[in-house]
C-alpha positions, 0 to 999 in steps of 0.5 A, spaced: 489 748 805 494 747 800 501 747 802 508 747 797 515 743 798 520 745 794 522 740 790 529 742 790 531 736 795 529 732 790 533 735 784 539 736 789 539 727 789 538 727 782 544 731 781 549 727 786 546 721 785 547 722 777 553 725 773 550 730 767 548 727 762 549 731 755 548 729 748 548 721 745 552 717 741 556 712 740 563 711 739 566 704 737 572 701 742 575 698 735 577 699 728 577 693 725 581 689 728 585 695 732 582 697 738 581 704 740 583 708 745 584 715 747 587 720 743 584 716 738 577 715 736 572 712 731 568 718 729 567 726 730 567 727 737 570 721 739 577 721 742 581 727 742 579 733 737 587 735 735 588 727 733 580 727 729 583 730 722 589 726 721 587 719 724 579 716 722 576 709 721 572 708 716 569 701 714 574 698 720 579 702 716 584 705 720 587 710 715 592 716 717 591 722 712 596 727 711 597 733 706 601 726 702 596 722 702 592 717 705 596 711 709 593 704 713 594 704 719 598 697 721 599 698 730 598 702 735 603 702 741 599 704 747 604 703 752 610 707 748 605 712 744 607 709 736 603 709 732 605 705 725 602 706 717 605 703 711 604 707 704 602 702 699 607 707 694 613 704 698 618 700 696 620 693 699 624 688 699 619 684 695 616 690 690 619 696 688 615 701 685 616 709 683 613 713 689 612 721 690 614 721 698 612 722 705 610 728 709 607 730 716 602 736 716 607 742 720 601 742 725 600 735 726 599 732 733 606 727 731 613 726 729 618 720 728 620 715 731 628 714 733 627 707 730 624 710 723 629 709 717 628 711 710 632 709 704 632 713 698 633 709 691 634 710 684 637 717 685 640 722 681 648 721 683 651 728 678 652 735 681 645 737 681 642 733 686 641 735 693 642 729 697 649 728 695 651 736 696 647 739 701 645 746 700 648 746 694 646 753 691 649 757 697 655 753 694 658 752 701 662 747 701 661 745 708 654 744 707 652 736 711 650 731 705 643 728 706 646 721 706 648 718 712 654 715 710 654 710 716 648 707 712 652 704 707 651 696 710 643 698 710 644 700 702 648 694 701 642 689 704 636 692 700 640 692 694 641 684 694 633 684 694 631 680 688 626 685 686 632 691 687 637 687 684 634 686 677 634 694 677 641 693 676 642 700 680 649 701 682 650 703 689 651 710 690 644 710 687 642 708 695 641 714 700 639 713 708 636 718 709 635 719 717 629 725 719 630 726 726 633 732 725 628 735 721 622 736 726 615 734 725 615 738 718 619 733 715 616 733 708 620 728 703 619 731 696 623 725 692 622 729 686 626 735 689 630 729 692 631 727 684 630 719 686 625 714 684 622 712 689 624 710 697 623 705 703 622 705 710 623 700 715 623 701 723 626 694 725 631 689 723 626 684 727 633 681 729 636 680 722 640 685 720 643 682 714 636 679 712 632 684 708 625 681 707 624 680 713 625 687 716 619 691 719 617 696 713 613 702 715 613 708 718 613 709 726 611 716 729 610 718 736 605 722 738 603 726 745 597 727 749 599 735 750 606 740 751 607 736 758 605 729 755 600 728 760 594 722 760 588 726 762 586 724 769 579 725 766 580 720 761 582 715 765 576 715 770 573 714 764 576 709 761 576 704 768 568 705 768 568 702 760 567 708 757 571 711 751 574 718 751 570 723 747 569 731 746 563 736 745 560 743 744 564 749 742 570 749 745 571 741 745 570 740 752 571 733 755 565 727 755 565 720 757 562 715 752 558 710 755 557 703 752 549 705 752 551 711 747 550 716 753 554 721 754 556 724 761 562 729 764 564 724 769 564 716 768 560 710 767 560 707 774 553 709 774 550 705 767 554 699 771 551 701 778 543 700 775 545 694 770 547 690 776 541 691 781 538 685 783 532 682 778 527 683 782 527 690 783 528 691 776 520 691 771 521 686 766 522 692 761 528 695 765 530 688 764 531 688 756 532 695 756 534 699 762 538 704 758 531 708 756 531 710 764 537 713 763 535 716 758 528 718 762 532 721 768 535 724 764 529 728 761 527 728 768 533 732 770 532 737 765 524 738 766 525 739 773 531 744 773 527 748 768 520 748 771 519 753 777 519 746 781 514 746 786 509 741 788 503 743 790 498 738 793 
């Protein structure tokens, strides 16, 4: 006489013992030298989908990309959200050369940081130019000047840069040119701001009255979301060894392991079978236990598609 056993026990074991598994990648924990974490990843489906199309790795180049250009990625601050890029265009204290500017994309994921400075140089100082006059075709003579007038000092000191100085450029020619009030659109068109060229620094590293070794750069913040928050998912993640990661249609979150394999929890469980004793591991599960995870993971999808009886 034949009996059947459903074999929905078994399939309910798997799926508590196991988290979902779903599509296979990789995704690298460093760029370089830079190492990356969330909202930052190496490739498509790594990190968070709103940073993917400003900041990419390729060839362990960490570059941040906007409608202005490409820029190297210099750090990354964690702790404090920062990121800092350098523009091969800038001016420094050791190399002046004329540039087209800076900007971020209006619906990009970042904003600047209070500590970044930009000085223009070599600008235009009669009627027409609009950093001295403000909103110069409205002629309204209450307009704000774009030039902060408290930066003079921070003029004074590039200027006595050997590379600046033999520009012999008078010093009204100078402009601090703070963007924080101007928001995430911030766009400077040196063009429309009739200079040549400009400088950005985020720290006088101590030594205010010491050009050179200043920290030039630019420093943007970045948030996670409108409330700011870490996910708590991404977390979970991460203290299991894996990198934050999306996928699907509607970008919805995967944990990347270091086998490749992605899940829609954690790792614990590829850390689970990689420390179980020797001996009740075969030899090939030895050299290559990821292939039962990708076993059971075929298992899992053969068993919930089946009509999953057993005769015997």
């Amino acid at each position: 006489m034949k009996q059947t056993h459903s074999c929905f026990p078994l399939l309910h074991f798997m799926m508590i013992s196991l988290p979902l598994l779903v599509s296979s990648q990789t995704c690298q924990r460093f760029c370089g030298q830079l190492p990356l974490k969330y909202p930052f990843g190496s490739s498509s489906g790594c990190g968070d989908p709103r940073f993917q199309n400003y900041v990419n790795c390729n060839r362990d180049k960490l570059t941040l990309t906007t409608h202005t250009g490409s820029y190297p990625v210099t750090d990354i601050d964690y702790s404090n959200q920062v990121i800092y890029i350098s523009d091969p265009s800038m001016s420094t204290c050791a190399c002046t050369q004329s540039s087209k500017g800076f900007g971020l994309n209006w619906d990009a994921p970042f904003s600047f940081h209070d500590d970044s400075v930009f000085t223009l140089l070599d600008c235009s100082i009669d009627s027409s130019s609009p950093i001295y006059n403000g909103n110069n075709n409205n002629n309204n003579s209450s307009a704000v000047p774009l030039c902060d007038k408290k930066g003079a000092p921070i003029c004074s000191f590039l200027y006595s840069c050997r590379a600046i100085s033999m520009l012999n450029l008078p010093i009204s020619t100078c402009c601090v040119y703070t963007p924080v009030d101007l928001g995430p659109a911030f766009n400077m068109d040196l063009k429309k701001l009739q200079c040549s060229s400009y400088s950005g620094f985020y720290s006088f590293s101590g030594q205010e009255a010491n050009p050179e070794n200043w920290k030039y750069g630019i420093a943007l913040k970045y948030k996670f979301n409108v409330y700011n928050d870490y996910p708590s998912s991404c977390v979970t993640c991460e203290r299991s060894n894996g990198a934050c990661g999306y996928a699907g249609d509607y970008n919805s979150f995967i944990c990347n392991c270091p086998s490749g394999v992605n899940t829609t929890t954690d790792c614990y469980f590829e850390t689970s079978f990689n420390n179980a004793p020797r001996l009740l591991q075969l030899p090939w599960q030895q050299k290559t236990g990821n292939w039962l995870i990708c076993i059971m993971a075929w298992i899992l999808i053969w068993v919930s598609s089946s009509s999953c009886r057993l005769w015997f």
